[in-house]
CHARMM-style PDB file with segment names, atoms N, HN, CA, C and O in Angstrom:
ATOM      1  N   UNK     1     -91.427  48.075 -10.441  1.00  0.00      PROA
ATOM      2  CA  UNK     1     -92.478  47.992  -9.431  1.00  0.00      PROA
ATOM      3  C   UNK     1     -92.797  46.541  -9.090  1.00  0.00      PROA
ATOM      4  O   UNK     1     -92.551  46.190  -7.936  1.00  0.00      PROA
ATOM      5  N   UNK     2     -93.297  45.678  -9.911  1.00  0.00      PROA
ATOM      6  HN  UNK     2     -93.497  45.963 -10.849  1.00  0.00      PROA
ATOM      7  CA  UNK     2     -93.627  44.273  -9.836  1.00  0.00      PROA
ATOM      8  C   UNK     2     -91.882  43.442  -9.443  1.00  0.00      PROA
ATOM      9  O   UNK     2     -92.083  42.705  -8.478  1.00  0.00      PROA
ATOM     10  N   UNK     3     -91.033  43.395  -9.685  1.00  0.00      PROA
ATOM     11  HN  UNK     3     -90.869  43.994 -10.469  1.00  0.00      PROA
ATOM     12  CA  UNK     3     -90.005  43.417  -9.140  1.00  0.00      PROA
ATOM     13  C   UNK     3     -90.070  43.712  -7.737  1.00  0.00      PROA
ATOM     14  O   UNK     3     -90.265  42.564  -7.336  1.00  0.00      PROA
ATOM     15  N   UNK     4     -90.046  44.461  -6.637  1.00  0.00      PROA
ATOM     16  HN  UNK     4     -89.887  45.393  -6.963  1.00  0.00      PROA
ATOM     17  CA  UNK     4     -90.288  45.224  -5.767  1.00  0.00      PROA
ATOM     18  C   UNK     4     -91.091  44.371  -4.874  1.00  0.00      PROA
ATOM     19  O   UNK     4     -90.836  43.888  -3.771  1.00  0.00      PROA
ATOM     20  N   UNK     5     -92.468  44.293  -5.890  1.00  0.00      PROA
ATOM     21  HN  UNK     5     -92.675  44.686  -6.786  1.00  0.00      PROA
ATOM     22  CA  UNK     5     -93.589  43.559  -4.710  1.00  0.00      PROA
ATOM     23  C   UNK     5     -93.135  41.803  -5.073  1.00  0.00      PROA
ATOM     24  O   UNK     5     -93.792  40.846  -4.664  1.00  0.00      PROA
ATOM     25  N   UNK     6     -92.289  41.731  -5.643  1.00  0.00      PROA
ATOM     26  HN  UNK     6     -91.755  42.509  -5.975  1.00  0.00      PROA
ATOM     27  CA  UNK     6     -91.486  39.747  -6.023  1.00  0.00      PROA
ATOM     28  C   UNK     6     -90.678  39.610  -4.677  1.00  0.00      PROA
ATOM     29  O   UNK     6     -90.807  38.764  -3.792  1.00  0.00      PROA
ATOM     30  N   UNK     7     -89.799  40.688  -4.769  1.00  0.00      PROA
ATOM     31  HN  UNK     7     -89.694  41.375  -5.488  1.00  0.00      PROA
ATOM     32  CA  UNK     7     -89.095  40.521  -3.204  1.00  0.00      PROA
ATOM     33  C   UNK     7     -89.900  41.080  -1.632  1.00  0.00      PROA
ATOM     34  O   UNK     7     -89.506  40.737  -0.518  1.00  0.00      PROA
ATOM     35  N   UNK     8     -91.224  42.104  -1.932  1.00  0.00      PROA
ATOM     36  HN  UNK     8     -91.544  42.383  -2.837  1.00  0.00      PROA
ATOM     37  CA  UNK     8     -91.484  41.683  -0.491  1.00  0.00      PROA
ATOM     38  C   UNK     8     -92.309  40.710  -0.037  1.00  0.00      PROA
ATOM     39  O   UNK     8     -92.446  40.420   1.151  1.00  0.00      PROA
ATOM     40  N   UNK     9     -93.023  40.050  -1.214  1.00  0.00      PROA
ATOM     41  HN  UNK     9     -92.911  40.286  -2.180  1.00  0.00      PROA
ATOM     42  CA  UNK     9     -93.842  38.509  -1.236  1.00  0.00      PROA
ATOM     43  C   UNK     9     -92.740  37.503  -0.982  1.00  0.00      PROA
ATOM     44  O   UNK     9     -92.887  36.626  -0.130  1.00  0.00      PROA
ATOM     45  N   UNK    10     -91.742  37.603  -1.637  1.00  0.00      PROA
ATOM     46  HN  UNK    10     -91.623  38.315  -2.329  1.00  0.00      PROA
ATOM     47  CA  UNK    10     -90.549  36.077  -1.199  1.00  0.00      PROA
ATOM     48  C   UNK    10     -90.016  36.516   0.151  1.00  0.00      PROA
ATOM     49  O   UNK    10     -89.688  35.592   0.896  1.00  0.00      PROA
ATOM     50  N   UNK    11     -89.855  37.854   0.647  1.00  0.00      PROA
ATOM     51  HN  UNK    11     -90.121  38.605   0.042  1.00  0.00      PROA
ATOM     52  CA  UNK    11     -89.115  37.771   1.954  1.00  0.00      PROA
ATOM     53  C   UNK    11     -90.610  37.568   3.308  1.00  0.00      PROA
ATOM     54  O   UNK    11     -90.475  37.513   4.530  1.00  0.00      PROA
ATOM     55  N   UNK    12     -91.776  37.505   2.583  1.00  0.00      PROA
ATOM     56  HN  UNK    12     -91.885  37.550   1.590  1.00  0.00      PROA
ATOM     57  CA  UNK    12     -92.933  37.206   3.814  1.00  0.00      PROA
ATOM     58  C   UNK    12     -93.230  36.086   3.780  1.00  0.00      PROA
ATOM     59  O   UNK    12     -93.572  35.605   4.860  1.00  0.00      PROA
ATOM     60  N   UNK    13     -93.237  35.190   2.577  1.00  0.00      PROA
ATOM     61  HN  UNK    13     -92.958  35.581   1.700  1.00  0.00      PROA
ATOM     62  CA  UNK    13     -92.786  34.058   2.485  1.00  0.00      PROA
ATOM     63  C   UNK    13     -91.928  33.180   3.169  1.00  0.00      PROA
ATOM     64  O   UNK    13     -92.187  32.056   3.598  1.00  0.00      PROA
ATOM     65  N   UNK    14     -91.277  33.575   3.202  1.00  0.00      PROA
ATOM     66  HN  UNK    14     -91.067  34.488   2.853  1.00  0.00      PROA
ATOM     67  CA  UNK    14     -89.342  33.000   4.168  1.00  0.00      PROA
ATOM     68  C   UNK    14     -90.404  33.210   5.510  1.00  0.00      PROA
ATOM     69  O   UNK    14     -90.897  32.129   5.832  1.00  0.00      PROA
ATOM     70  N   UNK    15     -90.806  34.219   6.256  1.00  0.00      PROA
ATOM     71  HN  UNK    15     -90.406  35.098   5.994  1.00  0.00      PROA
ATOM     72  CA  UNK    15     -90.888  34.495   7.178  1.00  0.00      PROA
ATOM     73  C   UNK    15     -92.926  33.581   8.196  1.00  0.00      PROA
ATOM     74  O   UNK    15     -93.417  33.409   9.312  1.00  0.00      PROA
ATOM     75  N   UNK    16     -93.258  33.336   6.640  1.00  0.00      PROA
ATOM     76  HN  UNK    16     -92.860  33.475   5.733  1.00  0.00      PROA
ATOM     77  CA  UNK    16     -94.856  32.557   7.247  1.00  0.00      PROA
ATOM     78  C   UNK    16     -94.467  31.799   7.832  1.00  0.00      PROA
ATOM     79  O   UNK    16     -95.446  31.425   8.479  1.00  0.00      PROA
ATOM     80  N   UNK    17     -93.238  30.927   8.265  1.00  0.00      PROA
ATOM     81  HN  UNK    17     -92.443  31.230   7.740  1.00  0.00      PROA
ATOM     82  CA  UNK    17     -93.465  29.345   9.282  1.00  0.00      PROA
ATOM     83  C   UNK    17     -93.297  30.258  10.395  1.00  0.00      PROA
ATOM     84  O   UNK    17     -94.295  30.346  11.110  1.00  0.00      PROA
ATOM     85  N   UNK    18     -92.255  30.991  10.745  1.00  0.00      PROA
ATOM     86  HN  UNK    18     -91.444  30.920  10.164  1.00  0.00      PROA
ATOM     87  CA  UNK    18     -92.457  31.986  12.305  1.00  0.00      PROA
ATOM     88  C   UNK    18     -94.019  32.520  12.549  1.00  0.00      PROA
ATOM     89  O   UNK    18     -94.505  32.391  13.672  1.00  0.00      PROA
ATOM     90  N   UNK    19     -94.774  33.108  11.494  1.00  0.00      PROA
ATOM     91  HN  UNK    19     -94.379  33.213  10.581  1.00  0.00      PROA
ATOM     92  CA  UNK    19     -95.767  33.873  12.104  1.00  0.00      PROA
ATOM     93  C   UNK    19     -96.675  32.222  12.145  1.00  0.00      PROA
ATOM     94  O   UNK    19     -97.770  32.555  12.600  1.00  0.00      PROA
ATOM     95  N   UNK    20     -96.717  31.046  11.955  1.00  0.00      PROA
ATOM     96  HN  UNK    20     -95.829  30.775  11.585  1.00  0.00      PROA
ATOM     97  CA  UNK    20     -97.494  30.536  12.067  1.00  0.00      PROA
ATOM     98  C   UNK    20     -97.341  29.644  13.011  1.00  0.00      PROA
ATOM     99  O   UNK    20     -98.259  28.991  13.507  1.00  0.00      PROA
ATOM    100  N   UNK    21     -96.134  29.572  13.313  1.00  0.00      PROA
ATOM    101  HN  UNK    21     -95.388  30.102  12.910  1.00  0.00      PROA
ATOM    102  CA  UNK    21     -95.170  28.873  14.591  1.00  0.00      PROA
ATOM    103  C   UNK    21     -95.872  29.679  15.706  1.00  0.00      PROA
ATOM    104  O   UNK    21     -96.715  29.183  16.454  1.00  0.00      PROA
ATOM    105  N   UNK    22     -95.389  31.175  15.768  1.00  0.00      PROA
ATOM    106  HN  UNK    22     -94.705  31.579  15.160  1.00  0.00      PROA
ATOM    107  CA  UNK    22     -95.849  32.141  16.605  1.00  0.00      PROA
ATOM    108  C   UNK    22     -97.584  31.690  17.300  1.00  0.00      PROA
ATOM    109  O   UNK    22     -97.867  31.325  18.441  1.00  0.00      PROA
ATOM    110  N   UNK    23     -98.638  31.932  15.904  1.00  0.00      PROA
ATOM    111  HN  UNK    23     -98.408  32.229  14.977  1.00  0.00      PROA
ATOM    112  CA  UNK    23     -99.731  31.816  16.149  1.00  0.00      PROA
ATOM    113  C   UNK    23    -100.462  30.668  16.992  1.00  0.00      PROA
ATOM    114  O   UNK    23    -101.395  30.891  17.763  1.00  0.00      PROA
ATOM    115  N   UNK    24     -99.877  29.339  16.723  1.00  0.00      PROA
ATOM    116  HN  UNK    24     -99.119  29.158  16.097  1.00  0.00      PROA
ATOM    117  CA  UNK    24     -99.753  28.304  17.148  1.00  0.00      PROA
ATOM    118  C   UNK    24     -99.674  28.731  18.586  1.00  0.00      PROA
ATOM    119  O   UNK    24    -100.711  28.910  19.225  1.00  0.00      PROA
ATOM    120  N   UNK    25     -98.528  28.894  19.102  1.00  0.00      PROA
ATOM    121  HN  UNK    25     -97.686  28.748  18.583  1.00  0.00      PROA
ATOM    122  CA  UNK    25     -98.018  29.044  20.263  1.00  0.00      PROA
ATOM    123  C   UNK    25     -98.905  29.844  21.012  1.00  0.00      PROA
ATOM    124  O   UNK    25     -99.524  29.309  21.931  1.00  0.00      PROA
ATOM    125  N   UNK    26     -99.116  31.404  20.692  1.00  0.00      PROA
ATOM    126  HN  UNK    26     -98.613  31.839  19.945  1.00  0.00      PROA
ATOM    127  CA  UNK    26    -100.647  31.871  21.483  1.00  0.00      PROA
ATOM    128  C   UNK    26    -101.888  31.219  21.408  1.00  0.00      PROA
ATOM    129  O   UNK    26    -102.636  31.717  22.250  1.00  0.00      PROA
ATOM    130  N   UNK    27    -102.431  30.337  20.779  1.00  0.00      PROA
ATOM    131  HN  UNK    27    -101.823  29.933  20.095  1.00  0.00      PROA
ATOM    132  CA  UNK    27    -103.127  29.760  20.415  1.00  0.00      PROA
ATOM    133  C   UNK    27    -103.630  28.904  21.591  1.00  0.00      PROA
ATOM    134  O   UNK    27    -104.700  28.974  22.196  1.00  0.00      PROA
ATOM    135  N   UNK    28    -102.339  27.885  21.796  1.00  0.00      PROA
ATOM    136  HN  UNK    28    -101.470  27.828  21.305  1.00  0.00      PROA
ATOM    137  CA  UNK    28    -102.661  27.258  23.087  1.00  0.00      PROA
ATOM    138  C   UNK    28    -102.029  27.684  23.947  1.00  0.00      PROA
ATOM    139  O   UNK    28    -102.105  27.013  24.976  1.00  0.00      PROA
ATOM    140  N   UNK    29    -101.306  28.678  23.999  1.00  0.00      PROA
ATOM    141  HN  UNK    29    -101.244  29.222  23.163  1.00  0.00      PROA
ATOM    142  CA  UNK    29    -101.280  29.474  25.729  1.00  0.00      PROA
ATOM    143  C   UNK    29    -102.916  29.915  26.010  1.00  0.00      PROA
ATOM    144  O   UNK    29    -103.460  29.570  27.059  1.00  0.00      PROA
ATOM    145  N   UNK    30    -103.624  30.686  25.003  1.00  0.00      PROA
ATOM    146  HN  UNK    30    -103.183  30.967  24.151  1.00  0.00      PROA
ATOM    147  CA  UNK    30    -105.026  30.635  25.084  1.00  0.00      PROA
ATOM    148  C   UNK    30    -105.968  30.124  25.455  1.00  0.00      PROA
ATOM    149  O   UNK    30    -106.598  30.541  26.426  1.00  0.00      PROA
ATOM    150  N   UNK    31    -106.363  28.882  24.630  1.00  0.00      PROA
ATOM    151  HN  UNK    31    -105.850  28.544  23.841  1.00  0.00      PROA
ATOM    152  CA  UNK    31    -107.240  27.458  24.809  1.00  0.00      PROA
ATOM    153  C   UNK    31    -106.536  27.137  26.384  1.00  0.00      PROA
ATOM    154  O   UNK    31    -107.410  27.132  27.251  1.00  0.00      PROA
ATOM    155  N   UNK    32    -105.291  26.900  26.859  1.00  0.00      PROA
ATOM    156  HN  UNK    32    -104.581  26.905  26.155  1.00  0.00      PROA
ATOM    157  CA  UNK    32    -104.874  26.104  28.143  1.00  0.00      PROA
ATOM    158  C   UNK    32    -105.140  27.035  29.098  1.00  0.00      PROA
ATOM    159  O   UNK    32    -105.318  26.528  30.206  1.00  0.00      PROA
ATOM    160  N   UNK    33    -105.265  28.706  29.038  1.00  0.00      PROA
ATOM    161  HN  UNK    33    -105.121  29.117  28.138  1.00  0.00      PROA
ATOM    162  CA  UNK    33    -105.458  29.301  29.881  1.00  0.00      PROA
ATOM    163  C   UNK    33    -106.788  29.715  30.361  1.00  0.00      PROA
ATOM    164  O   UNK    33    -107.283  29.322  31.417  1.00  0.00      PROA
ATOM    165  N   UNK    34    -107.254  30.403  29.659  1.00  0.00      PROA
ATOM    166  HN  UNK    34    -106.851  30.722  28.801  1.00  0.00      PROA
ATOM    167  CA  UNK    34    -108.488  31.602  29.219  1.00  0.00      PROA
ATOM    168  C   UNK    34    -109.919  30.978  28.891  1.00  0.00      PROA
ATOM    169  O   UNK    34    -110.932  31.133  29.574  1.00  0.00      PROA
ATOM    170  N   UNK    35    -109.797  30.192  27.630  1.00  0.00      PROA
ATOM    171  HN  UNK    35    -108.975  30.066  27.075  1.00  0.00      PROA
ATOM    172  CA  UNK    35    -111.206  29.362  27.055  1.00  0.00      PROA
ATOM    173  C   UNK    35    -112.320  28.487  27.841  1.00  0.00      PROA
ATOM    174  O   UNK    35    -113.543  28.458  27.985  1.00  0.00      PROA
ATOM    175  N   UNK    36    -111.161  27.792  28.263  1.00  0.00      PROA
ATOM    176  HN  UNK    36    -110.169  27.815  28.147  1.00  0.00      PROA
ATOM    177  CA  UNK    36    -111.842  26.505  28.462  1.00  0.00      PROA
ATOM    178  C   UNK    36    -112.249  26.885  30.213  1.00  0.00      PROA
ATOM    179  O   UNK    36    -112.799  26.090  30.975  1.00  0.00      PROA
ATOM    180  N   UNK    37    -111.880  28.079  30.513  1.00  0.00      PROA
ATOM    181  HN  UNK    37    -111.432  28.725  29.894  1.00  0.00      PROA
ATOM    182  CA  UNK    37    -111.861  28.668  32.075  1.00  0.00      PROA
ATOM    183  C   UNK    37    -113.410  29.094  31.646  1.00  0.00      PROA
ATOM    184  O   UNK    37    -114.245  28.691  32.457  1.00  0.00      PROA
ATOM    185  N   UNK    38    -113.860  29.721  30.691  1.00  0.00      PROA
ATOM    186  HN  UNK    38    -113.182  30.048  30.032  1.00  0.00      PROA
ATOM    187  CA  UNK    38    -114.450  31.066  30.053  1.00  0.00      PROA
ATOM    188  C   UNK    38    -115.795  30.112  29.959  1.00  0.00      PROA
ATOM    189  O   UNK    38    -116.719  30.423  30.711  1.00  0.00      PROA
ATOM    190  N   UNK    39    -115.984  28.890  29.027  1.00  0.00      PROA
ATOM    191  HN  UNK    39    -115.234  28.637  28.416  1.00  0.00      PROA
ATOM    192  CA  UNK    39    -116.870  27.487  28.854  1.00  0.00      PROA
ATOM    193  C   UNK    39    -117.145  27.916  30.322  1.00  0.00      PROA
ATOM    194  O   UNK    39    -118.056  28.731  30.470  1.00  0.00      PROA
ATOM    195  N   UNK    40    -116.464  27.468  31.462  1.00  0.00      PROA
ATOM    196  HN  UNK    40    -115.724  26.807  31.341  1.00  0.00      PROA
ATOM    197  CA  UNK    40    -117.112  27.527  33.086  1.00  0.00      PROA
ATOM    198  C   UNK    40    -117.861  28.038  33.919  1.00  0.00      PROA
ATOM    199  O   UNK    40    -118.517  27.684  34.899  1.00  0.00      PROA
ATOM    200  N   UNK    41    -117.450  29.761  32.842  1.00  0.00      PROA
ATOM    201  HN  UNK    41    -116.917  30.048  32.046  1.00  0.00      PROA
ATOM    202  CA  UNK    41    -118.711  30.583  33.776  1.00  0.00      PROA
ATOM    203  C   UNK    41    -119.558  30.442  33.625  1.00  0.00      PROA
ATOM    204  O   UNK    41    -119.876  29.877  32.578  1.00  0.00      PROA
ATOM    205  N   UNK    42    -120.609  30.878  34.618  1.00  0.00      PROA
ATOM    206  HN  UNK    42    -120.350  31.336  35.469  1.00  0.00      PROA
ATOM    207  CA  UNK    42    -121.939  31.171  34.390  1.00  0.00      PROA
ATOM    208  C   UNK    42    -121.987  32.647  33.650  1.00  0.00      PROA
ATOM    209  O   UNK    42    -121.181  33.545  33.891  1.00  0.00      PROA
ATOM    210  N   UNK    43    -123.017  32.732  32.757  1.00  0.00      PROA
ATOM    211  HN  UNK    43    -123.672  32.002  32.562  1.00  0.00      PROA
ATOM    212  CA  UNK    43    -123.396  33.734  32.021  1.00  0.00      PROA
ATOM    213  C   UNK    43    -124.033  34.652  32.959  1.00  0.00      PROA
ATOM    214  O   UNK    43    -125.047  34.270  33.545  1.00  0.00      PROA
ATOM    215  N   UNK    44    -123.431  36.137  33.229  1.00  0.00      PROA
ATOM    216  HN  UNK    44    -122.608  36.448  32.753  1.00  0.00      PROA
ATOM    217  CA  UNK    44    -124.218  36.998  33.830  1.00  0.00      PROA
ATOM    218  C   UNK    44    -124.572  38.253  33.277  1.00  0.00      PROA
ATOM    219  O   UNK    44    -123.564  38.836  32.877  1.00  0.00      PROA
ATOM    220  N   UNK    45    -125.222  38.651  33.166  1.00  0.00      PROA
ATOM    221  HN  UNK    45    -126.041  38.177  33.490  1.00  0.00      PROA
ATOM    222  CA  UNK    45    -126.580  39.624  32.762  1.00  0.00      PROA
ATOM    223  C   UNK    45    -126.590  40.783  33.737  1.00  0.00      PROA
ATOM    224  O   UNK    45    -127.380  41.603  33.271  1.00  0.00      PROA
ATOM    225  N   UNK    46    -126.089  41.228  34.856  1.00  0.00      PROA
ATOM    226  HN  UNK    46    -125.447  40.562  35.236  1.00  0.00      PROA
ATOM    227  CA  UNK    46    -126.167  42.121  35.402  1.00  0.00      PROA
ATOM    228  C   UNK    46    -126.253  43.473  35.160  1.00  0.00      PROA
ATOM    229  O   UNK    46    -126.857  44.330  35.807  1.00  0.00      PROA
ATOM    230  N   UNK    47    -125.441  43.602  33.940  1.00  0.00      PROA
ATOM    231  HN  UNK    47    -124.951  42.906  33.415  1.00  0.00      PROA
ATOM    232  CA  UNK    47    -124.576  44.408  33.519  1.00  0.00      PROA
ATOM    233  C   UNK    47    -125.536  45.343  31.786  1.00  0.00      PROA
ATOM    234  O   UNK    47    -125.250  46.103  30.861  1.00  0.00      PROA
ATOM    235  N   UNK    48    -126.562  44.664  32.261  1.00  0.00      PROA
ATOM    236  HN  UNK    48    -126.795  44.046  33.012  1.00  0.00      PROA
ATOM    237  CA  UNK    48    -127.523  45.123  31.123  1.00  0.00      PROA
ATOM    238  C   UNK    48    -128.699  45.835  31.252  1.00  0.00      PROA
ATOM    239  O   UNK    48    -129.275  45.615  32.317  1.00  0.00      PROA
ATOM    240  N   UNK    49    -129.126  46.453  30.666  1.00  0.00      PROA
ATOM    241  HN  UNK    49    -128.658  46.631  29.800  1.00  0.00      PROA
ATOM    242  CA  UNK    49    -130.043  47.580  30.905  1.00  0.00      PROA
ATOM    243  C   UNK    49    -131.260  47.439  30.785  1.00  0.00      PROA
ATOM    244  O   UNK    49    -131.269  47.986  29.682  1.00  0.00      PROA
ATOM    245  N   UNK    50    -132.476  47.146  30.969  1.00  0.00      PROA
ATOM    246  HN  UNK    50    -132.468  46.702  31.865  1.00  0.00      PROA
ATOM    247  CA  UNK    50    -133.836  47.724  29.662  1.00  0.00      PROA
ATOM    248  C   UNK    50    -133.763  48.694  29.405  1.00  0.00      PROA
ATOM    249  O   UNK    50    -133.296  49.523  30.186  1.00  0.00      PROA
ATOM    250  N   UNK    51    -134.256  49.044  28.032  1.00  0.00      PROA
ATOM    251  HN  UNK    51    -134.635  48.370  27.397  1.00  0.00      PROA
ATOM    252  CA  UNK    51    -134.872  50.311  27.428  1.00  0.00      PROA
ATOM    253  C   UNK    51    -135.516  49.763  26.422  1.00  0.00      PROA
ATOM    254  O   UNK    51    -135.352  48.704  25.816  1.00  0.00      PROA
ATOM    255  N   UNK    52    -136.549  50.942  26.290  1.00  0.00      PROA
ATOM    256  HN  UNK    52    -136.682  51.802  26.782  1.00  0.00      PROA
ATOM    257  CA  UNK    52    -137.439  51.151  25.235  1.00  0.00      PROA
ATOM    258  C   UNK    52    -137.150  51.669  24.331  1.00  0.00      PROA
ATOM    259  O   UNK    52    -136.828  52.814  24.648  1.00  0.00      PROA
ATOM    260  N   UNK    53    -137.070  51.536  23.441  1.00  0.00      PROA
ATOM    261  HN  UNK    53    -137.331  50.606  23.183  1.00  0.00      PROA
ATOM    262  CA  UNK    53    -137.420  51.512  21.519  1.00  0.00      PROA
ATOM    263  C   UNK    53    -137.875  52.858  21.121  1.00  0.00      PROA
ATOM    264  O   UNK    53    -139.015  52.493  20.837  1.00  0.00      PROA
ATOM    265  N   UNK    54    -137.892  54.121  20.875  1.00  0.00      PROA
ATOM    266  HN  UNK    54    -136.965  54.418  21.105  1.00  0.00      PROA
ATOM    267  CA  UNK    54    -138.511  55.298  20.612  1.00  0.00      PROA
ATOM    268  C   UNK    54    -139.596  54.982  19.209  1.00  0.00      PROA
ATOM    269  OT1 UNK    54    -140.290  55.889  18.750  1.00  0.00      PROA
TER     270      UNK     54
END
């Protein structure tokens, strides 16, 4: 069993610089796209209700 979980820890291992390469990479397709657009808006409230409290 511990054997078992040795090789699927060393083969996710081998594989963390891709998922962190990867993450990286959406990261700032993100921040360059989406964020710093998002900082710009104005905050709107329209979309909210009152209610009362029972």
């Amino acid at each position: 069993m511990s054997q078992k979980l040795n090789q699927i820890i060393n083969a996710l291992e081998k594989r963390l610089p891709s998922f962190v390469d990867y993450r990286k990479q959406k990261k700032w397709k993100f921040k360059a796209g989406k964020l710093v657009d998002a900082e710009k808006l104005e905050y709107n409230d329209t979309s909210w209700e009152v209610v009362s409290l029972p």
